[in-house]
C-alpha positions in Angstrom: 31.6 8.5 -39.9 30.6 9.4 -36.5 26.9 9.5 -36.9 26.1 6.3 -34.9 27.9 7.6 -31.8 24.8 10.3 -31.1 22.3 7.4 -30.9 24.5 5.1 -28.7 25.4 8.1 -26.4 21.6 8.6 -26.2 20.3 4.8 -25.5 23.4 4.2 -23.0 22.3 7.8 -21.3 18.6 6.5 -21.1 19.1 2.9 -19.9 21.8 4.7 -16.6 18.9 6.7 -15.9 16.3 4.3 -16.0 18.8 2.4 -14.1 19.3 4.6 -11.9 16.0 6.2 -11.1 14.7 2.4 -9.9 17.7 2.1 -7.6 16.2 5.2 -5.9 12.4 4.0 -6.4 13.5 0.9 -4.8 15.8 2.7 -2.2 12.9 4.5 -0.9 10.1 2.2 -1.0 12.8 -0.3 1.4 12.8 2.8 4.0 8.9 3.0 3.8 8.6 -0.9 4.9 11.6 -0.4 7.4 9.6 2.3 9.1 6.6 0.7 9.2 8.3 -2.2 10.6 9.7 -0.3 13.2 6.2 0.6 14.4 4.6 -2.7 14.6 8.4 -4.2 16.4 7.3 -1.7 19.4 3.8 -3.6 19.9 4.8 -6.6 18.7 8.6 -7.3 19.6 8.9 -11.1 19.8 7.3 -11.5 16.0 9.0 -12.8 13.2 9.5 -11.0 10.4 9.3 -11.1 6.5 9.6 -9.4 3.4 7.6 -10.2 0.0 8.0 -9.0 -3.1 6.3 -5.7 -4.3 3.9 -7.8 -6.3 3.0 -9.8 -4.1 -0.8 -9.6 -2.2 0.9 -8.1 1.1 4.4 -6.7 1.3 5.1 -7.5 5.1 4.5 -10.5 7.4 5.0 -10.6 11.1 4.2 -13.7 12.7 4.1 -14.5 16.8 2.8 -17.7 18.8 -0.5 -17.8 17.0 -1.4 -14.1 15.1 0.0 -13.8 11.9 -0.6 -10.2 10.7 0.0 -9.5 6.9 -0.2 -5.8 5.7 -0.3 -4.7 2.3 1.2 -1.6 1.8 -0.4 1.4 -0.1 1.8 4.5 -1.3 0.0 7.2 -0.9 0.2 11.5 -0.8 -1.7 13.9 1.7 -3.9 15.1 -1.1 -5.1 11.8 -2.5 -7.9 9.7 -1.5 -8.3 6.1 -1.1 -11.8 4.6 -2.4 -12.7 1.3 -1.7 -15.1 1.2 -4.6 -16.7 -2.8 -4.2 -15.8 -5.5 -2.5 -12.9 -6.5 -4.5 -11.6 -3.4 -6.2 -10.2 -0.6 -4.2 -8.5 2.7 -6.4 -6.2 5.6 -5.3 -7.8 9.2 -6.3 -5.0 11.0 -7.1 -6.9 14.3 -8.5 -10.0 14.5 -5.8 -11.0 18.1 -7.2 -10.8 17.4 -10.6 -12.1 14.0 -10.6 -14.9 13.4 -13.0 -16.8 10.3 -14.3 -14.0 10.4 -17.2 -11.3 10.1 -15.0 -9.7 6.8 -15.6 -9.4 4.8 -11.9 -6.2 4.1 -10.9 -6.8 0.7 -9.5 -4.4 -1.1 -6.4 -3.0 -4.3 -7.6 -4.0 -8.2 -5.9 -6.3 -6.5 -4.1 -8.7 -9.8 -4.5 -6.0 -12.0 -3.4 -4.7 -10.1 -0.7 -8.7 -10.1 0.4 -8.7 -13.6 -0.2 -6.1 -14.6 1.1 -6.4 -17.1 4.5 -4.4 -18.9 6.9 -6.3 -21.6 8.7 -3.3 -22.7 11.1 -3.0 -19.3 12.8 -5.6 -16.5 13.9 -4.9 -14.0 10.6 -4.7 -10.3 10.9 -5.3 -8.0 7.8 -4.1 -4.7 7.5 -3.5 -2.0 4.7 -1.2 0.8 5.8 -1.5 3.8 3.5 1.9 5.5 3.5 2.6 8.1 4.4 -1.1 9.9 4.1 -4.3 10.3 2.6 -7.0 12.8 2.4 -9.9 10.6 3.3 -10.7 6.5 3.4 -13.7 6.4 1.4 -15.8 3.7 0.9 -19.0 3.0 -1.5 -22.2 1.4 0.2 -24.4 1.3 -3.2 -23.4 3.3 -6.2 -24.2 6.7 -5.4 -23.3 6.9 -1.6 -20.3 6.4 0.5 -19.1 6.8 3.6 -15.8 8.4 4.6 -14.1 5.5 7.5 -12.9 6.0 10.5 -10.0 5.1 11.5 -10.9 2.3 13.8 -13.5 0.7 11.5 -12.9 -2.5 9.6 -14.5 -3.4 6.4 -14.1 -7.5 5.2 -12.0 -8.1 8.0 -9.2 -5.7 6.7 -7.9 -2.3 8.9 -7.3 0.5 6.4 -4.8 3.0 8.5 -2.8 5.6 7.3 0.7 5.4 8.8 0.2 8.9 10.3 -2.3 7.0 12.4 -0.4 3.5 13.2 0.9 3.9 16.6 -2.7 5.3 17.8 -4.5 2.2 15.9 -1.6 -0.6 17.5 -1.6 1.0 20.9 -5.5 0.0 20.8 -5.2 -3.5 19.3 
């Protein structure tokens, strides 16, 4: 008489958990923009600011007399890496030692767009902030080589910085 109860139990369980575990996700990812925020209000107190969604090209826009800056927001770990592979397409390396030519890419989402993306009534600023970390910023020149960036160099117009590194790369905007 009872049997339906176990699956019911079950679903209801799953779905509070799902439900649950994207409050968090979402809890947390809110304190990464918040703190990166923070940073860019020291350099930049007098700027506007707004949210987008996570989907969207860029997650953060801060916008002053004539700069608008737009940064895309990357989560990252210390022991990834974070390959620009072309002009369009850039991937996050999760495995670095055990990354072979079978390894499926792990591609970063409206990257195109966000490198597309243009503003003719202000002078634009692009920036990706890879939070908190990474192991290296690597970019392809051809197929076979690749370079590993600084963290002052700027490829298409777009500043790849790892948070660690944000107040050192503001300070010397």
């Amino acid at each position: 008489m009872w049997d339906w109860l176990a699956p019911v139990f079950v679903f209801v369980f799953f779905v509070t958990f799902v439900l649950i575990a994207n409050i968090f996700t979402n809890k947390q990812y809110n304190k990464t923009l918040n703190k990166i925020v923070d940073r860019f209000k020291k350099i930049y107190p007098k700027s506007s600011i707004r949210f987008t969604e996570k989907n969207y090209p860029y997650q953060i826009e801060l916008i002053n007399d004539k700069t608008k800056i737009i940064i895309k927001v990357i989560e990252s770990k210390e022991s990834f890496e974070f390959i620009i592979t072309n002009a369009d397409n850039w991937i996050i390396n999760r495995s670095p030692q055990h990354w072979n030519r079978k390894t499926k890419p792990d591609f970063i989402p409206k990257t195109k767009a966000f490198i597309e993306y243009s503003d003719s009534d202000v002078n634009l600023i692009k920036i990706v902030v890879i939070y908190p970390t990474c192991k290296h910023v690597i970019r392809y020149l051809n197929e076979s080589d690749t370079v590993i960036m600084k963290d002052s160099d700027n490829f298409r117009g777009i500043n790849f910085v790892r948070f660690d590194k944000l107040d050192d790369f503001l300070k010397n905007q």
